[in-house]
C-alpha positions as CSV (number, residue, x, y, z in Angstrom):
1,X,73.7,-42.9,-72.4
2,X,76.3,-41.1,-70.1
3,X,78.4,-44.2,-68.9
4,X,81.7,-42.3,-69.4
5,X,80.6,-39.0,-68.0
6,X,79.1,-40.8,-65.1
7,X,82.4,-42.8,-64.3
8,X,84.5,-39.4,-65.2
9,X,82.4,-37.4,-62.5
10,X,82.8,-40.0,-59.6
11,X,86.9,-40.4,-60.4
12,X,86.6,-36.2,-60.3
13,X,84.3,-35.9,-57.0
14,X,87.2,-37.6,-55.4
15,X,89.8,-35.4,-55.9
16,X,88.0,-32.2,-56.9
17,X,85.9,-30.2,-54.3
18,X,81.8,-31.5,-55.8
19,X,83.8,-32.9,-58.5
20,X,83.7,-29.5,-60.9
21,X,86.1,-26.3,-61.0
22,X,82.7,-23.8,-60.9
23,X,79.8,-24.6,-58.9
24,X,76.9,-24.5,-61.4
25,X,78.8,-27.4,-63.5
26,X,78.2,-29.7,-60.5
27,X,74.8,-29.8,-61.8
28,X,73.4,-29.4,-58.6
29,X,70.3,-26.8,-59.3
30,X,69.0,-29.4,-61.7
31,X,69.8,-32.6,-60.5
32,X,71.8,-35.6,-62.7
33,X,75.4,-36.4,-64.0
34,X,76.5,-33.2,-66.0
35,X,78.3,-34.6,-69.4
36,X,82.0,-34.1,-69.5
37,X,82.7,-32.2,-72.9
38,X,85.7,-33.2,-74.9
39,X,85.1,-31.3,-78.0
40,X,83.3,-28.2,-79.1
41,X,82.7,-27.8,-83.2
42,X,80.9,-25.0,-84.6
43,X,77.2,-24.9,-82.6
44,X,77.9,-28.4,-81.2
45,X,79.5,-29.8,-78.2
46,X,80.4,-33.4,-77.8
47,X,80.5,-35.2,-74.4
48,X,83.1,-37.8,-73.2
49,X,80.2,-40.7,-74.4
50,X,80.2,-39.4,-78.1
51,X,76.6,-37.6,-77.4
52,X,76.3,-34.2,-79.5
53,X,74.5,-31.4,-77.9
54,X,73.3,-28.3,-79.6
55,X,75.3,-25.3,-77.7
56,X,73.6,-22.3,-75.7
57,X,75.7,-22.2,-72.8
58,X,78.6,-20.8,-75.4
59,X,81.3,-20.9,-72.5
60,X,78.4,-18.5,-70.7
61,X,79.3,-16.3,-73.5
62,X,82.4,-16.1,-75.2
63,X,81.7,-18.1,-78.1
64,X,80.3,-15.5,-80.1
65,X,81.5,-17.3,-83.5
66,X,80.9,-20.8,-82.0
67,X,83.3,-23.3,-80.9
68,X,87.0,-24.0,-82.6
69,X,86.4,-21.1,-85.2
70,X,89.1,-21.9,-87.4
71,X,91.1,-18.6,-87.9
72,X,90.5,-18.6,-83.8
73,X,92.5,-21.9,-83.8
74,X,94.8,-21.2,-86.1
75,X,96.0,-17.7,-84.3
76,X,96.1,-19.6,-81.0
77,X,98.5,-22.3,-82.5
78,X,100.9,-19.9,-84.3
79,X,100.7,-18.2,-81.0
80,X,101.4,-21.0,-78.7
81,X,104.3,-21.7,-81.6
82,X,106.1,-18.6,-80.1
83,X,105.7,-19.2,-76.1
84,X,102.9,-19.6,-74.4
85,X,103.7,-16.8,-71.8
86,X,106.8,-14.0,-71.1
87,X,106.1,-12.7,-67.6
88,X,107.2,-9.5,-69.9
89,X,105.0,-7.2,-72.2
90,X,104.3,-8.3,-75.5
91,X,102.8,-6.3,-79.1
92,X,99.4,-8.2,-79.0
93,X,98.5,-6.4,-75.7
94,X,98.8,-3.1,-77.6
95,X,96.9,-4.3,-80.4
96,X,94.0,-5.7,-78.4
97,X,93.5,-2.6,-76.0
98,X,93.6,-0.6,-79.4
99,X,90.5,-2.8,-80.9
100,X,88.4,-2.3,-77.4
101,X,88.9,1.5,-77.2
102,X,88.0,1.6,-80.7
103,X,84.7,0.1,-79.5
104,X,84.7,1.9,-76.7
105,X,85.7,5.6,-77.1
106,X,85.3,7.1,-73.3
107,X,87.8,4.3,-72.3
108,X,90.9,6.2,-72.3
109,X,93.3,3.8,-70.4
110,X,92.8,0.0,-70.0
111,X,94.6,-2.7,-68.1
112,X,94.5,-6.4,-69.1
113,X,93.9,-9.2,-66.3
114,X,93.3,-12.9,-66.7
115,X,89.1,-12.7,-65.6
116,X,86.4,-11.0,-65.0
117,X,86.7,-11.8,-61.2
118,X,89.7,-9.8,-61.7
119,X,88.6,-7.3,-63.5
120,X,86.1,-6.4,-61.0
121,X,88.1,-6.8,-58.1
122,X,90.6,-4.4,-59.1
123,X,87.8,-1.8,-60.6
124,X,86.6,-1.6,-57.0
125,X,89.9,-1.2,-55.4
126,X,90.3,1.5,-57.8
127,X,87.4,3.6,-57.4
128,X,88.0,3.3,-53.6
129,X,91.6,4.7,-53.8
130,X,90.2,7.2,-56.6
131,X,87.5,8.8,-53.8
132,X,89.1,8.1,-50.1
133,X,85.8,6.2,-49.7
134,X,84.9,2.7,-48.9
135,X,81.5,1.6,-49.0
136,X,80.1,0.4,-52.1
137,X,76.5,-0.3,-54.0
138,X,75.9,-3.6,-55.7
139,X,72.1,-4.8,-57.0
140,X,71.0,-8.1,-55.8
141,X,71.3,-11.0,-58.1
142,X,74.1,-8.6,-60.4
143,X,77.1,-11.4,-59.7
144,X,80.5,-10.1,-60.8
145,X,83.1,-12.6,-59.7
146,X,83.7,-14.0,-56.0
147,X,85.5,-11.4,-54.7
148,X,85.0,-10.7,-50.8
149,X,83.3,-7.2,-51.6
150,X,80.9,-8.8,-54.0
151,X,79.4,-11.9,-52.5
152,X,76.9,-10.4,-50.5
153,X,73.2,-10.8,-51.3
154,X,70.3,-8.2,-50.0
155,X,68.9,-8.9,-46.3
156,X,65.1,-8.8,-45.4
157,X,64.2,-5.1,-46.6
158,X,64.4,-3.8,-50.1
159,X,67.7,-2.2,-49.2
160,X,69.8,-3.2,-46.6
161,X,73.3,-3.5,-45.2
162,X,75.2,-6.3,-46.6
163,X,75.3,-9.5,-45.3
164,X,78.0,-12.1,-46.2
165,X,76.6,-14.7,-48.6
166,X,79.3,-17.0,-48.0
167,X,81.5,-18.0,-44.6
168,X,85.3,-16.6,-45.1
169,X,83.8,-12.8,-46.1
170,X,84.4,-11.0,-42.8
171,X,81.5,-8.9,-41.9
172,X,83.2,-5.9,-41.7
173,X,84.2,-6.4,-45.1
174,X,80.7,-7.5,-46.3
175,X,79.2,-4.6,-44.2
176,X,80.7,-1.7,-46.6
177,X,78.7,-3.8,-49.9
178,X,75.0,-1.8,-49.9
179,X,72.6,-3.6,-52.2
180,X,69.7,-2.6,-53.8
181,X,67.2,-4.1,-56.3
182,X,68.0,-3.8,-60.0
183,X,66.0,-1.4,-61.6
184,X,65.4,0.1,-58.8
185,X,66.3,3.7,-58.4
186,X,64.6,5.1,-55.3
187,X,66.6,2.1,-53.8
188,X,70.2,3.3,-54.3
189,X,68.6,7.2,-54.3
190,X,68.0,5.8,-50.4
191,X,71.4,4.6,-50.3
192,X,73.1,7.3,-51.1
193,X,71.1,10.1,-48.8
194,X,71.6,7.7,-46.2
195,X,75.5,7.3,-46.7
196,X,76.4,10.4,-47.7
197,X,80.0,11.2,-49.0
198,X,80.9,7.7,-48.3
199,X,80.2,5.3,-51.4
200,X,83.2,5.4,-53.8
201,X,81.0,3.7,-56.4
202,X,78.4,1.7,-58.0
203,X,78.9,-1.5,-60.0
204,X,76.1,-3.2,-62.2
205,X,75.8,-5.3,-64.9
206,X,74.0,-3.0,-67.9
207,X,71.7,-6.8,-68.6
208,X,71.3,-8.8,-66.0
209,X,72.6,-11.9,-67.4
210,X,73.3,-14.3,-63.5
211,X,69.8,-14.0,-63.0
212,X,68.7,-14.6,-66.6
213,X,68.3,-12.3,-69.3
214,X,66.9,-8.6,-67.3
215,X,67.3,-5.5,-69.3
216,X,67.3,-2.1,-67.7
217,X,64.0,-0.5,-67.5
218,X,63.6,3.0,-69.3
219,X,65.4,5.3,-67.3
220,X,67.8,3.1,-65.0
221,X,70.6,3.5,-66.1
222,X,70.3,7.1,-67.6
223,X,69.7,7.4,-63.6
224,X,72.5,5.7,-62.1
225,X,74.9,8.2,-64.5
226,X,72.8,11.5,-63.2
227,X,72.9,10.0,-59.7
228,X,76.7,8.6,-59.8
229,X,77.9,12.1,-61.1
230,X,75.5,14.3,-58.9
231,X,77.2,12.7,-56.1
232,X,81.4,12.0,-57.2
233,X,80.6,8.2,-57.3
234,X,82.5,6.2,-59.8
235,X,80.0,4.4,-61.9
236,X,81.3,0.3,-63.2
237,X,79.7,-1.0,-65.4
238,X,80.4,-4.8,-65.6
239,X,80.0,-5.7,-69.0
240,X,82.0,-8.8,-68.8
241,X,79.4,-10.5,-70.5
242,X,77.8,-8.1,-72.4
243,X,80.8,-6.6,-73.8
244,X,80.6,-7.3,-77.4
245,X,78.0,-9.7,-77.2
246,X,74.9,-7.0,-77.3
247,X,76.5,-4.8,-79.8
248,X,80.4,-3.7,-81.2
249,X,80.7,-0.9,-77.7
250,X,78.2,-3.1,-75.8
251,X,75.5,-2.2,-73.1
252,X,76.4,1.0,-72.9
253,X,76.6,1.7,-76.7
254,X,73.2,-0.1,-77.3
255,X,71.3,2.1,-73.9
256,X,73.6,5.7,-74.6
257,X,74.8,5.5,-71.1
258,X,78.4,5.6,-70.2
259,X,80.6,4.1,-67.3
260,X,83.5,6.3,-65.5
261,X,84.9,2.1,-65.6
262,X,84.2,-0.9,-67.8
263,X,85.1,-4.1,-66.5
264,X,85.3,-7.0,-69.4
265,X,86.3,-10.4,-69.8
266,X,84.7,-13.5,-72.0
267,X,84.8,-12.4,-75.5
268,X,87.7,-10.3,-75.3
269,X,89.9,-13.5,-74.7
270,X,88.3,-15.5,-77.5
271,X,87.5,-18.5,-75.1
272,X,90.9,-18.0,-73.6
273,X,91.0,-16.7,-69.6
274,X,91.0,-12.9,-69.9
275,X,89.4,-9.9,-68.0
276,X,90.1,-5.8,-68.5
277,X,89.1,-2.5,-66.7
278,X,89.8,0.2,-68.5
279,X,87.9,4.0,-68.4
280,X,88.5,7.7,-67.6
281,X,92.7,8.7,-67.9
282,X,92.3,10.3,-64.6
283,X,91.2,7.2,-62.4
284,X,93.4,5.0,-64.2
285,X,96.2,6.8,-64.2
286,X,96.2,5.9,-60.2
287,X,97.5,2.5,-60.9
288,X,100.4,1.2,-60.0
289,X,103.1,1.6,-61.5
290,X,102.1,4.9,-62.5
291,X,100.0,5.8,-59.1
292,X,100.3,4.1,-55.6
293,X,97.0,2.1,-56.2
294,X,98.6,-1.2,-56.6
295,X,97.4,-4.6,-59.1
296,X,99.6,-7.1,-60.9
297,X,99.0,-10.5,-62.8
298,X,102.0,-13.0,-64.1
299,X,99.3,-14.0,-66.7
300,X,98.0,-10.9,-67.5
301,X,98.3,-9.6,-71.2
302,X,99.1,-13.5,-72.1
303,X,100.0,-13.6,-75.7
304,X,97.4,-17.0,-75.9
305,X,94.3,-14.8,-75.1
306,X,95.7,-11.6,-76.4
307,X,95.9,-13.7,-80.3
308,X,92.7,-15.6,-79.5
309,X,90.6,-11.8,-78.6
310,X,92.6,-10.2,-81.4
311,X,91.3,-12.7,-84.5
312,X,88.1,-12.9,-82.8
313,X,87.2,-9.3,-82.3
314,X,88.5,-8.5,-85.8
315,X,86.4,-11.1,-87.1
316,X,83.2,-9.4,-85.3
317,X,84.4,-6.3,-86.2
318,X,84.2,-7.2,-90.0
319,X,81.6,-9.6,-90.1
320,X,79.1,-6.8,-89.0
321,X,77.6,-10.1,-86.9
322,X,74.6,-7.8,-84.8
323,X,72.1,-7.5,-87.0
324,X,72.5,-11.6,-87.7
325,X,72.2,-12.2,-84.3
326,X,69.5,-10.0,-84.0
327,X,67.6,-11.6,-86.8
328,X,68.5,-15.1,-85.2
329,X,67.3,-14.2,-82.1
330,X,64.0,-13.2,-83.4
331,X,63.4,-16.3,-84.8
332,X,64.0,-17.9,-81.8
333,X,61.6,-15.4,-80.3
334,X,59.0,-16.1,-82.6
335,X,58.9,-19.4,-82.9
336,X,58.7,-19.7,-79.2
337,X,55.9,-16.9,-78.9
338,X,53.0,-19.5,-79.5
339,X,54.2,-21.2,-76.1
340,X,54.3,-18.5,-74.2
341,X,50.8,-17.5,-75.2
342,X,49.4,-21.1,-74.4
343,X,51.4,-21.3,-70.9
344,X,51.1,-17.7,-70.5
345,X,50.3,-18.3,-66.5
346,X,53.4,-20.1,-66.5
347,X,56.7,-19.2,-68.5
348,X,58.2,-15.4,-70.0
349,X,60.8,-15.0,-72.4
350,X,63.2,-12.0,-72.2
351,X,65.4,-11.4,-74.9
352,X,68.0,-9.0,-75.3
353,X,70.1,-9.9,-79.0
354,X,71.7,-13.1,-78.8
355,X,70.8,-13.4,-75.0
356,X,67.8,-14.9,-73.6
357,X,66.0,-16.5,-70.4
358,X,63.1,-18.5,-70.5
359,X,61.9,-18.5,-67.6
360,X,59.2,-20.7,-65.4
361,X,57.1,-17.6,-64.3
362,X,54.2,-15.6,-66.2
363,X,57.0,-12.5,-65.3
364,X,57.9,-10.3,-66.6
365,X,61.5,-10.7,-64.7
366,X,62.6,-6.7,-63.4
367,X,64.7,-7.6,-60.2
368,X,66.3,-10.7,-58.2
369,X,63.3,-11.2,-56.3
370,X,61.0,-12.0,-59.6
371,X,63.3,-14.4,-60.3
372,X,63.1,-16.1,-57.2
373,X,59.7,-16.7,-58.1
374,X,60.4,-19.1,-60.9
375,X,59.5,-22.7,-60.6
376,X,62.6,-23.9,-60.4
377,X,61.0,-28.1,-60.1
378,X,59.7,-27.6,-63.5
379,X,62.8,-25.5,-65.1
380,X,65.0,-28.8,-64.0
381,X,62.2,-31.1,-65.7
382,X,62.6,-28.7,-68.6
383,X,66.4,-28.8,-69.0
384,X,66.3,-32.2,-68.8
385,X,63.8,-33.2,-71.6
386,X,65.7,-30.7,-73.8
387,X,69.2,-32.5,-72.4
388,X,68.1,-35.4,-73.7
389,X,66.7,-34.3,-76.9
390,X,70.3,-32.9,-77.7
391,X,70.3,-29.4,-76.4
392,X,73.0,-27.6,-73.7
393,X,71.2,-25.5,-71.6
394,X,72.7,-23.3,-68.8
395,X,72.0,-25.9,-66.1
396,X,70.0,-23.0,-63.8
397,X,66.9,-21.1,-63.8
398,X,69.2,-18.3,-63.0
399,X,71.5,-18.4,-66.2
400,X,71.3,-16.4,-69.7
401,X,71.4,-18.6,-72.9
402,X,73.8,-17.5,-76.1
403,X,73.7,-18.0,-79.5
404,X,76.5,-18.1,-81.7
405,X,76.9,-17.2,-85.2
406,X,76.9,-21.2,-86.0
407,X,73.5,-21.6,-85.2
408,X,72.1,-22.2,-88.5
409,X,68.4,-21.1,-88.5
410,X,67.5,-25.1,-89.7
411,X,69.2,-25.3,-86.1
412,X,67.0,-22.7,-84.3
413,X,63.9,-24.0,-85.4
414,X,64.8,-27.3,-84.3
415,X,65.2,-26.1,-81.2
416,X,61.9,-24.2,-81.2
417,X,60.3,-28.0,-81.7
418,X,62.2,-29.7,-79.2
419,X,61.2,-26.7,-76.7
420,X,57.9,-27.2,-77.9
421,X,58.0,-31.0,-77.1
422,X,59.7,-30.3,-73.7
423,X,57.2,-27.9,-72.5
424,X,54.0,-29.7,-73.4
425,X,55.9,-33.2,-71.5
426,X,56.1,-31.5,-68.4
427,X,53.0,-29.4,-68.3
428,X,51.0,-32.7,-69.3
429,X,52.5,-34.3,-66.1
């Protein structure tokens, strides 16, 4: 029963645009009343009716160590003790951007923001004042925040000019965005001939993760680097999700392949709101105030999310947590394999560490438009049966799952059973 999310939800439709603060919560690609959560413990999360759900949404990634990690909660409270922002620099923005160079070595400067939307935003803006150019490449189904540059989605062929995917993007604006298909380097090869000396950069995410779980194929990003430096175009690498969730320097760590920029957000705040950029001393050093490419942030650097992404990237640092995600991943893996063999016509699994998609087509899932051949009816029967047999799923076909250090593996192989269950329901029907 959902009485009190159901009541919450119709009192928050009234006053709040679909009645959520980020589309997908609305619950709209899957149908239903999406639970109102009032508490996160450990792998758990707990809904406004007292209804515990197994976690694998994981704030869409932060909660590496699961929810309300203690030492997490405690450096947040003796933090909030002090003030909860300055408007003014504080230590704890030195010490954070210390522990993400550390992890990422070619990232010489670094600029906090408050998200990832942010983070991107600002990288673009960047590599645009860094070149004198204006046009950029993005790959279709990559999302990296709702910036006017970045909501455009691919027209009819492979690769096209950009068309706005929302009304309030001018299509001027919308007509310097190029998109290609991921893993697709012919594609942006195309672009480039075609718009010579006029793309500033190209921005990606290493995985995939808004249109599931899609790892680079051999060679793609290795590629892009060649390509990007062939050509003076500033490669970004939006690792807002991956960013110390695939491995202690990320995507580009775990594939060898580094970005001239690194945008990054979710774990780097602990759960709190926080983005960065950061990369080569010579872009960066054209922001404002030390260059005349201007950005600025009240919130940026706030000592809440600076405290909360210090304790939790110490705690990943020292926990050496990758290979245990790894290995709990793999279970996961394996005990789903059996499924995917028996409705091999139907569902894939891709998996990269703690991140996965399983996904309602035989696959495998390279690009946005292999996605869109999911069944997306029987991916909303699916989240449902698992819903109700206790499990938070991303509520969209489209969405990577996470799992947290607090997922026992008595709690993974529960969920391979209640998958199991789920998937022979809605096959049988």
């Amino acid at each position: 029963m959902r009485e009190n999310s159901e009541s919450l939800f119709k009192s928050a439709r009234q006053i709040i645009p679909g009645g959520v603060n980020s589309p997908v919560r609305a619950y709209k690609a899957v149908g239903g009343t999406p639970p109102f959560i009032c508490r996160g413990e450990g792998a758990f999360l707990f809904d406004a009716d007292q209804n515990r759900y197994l976690d694998y949404i994981g704030s869409w990634g932060p909660m590496i160590l699961g929810q309300a990690h203690p030492d997490v909660v405690k450096a947040v409270a003796e933090a909030a003790a002090k003030g909860t922002s300055f408007g003014a620099p504080c230590p704890q923005e030195i010490e954070l951007a210390r522990l993400i160079v550390d992890a990422y070595p070619h990232v010489e400067k670094i600029r906090m923001v408050s998200s990832g939307t942010e983070a991107t935003m600002s990288a673009i803006r960047l590599a645009r004042g860094f070149t004198g150019r204006e046009k950029i490449i993005k790959f279709s189904g990559c999302y990296h925040g709702h910036a006017d540059s970045l909501l455009v989605q691919a027209g009819s062929g492979a690769a096209t000019l950009g068309v706005p995917s929302s009304p309030g993007i001018p299509k001027k604006l919308a007509e310097q965005t190029l998109t290609a298909s991921y893993n697709s380097l012919d594609e942006v090869q195309q672009l480039v001939d075609e718009h010579e000396n006029q793309i500033a950069c190209i921005i990606l995410e290493p995985i995939a993760g808004n249109m599931g779980c899609v790892p680079p194929e051999p060679g793609f990003l290795q590629g892009l680097r060649e390509l990007a430096t062939a050509n003076a175009i500033v490669l970004i690498i939006d690792e807002v999700m991956t960013g110390f969730r695939v491995a202690w320097g990320g995507a580009q760590d775990l594939y060898g392949v580094n970005g001239d920029l690194v945008c990054l957000g979710k774990i780097i705040g602990g759960g709190l709101p926080v983005g960065a950029f950061g990369g080569r001393e010579d872009i960066m050093s054209l922001l404002a105030p030390e260059g005349p490419v201007y950005q600025a942030g009240t919130l940026s650097g706030n000592p809440l999310a600076m405290c909360a992404g210090i304790r939790t990237l110490e705690l990943v640092r020292d926990m050496s947590v990758y290979p245990l995600l790894e290995k709990k991943g793999r279970l996961l893996e394996a005990g789903i394999t059996p499924y995917l063999e028996k409705y091999s016509d139907r569902l894939c699994l891709q998996r990269v560490g703690s991140m996965f998609c399983l996904y309602f087509t035989p696959g495998p899932v390279r690009s946005f438009n292999d996605a869109l051949l999911c069944d997306t009816r029987a991916f909303s029967r699916y989240f449902h049966a698992m819903l109700q047999k206790g499990f938070m799923l991303p509520p969209s076909q489209f969405e990577a799952n996470f799992i947290s250090l607090a997922h026992s593996d008595r709690e993974l192989e529960r969920t391979v059973l209640a998958i199991g269950e789920s998937l022979r329901e809605i096959f049988s029907v």
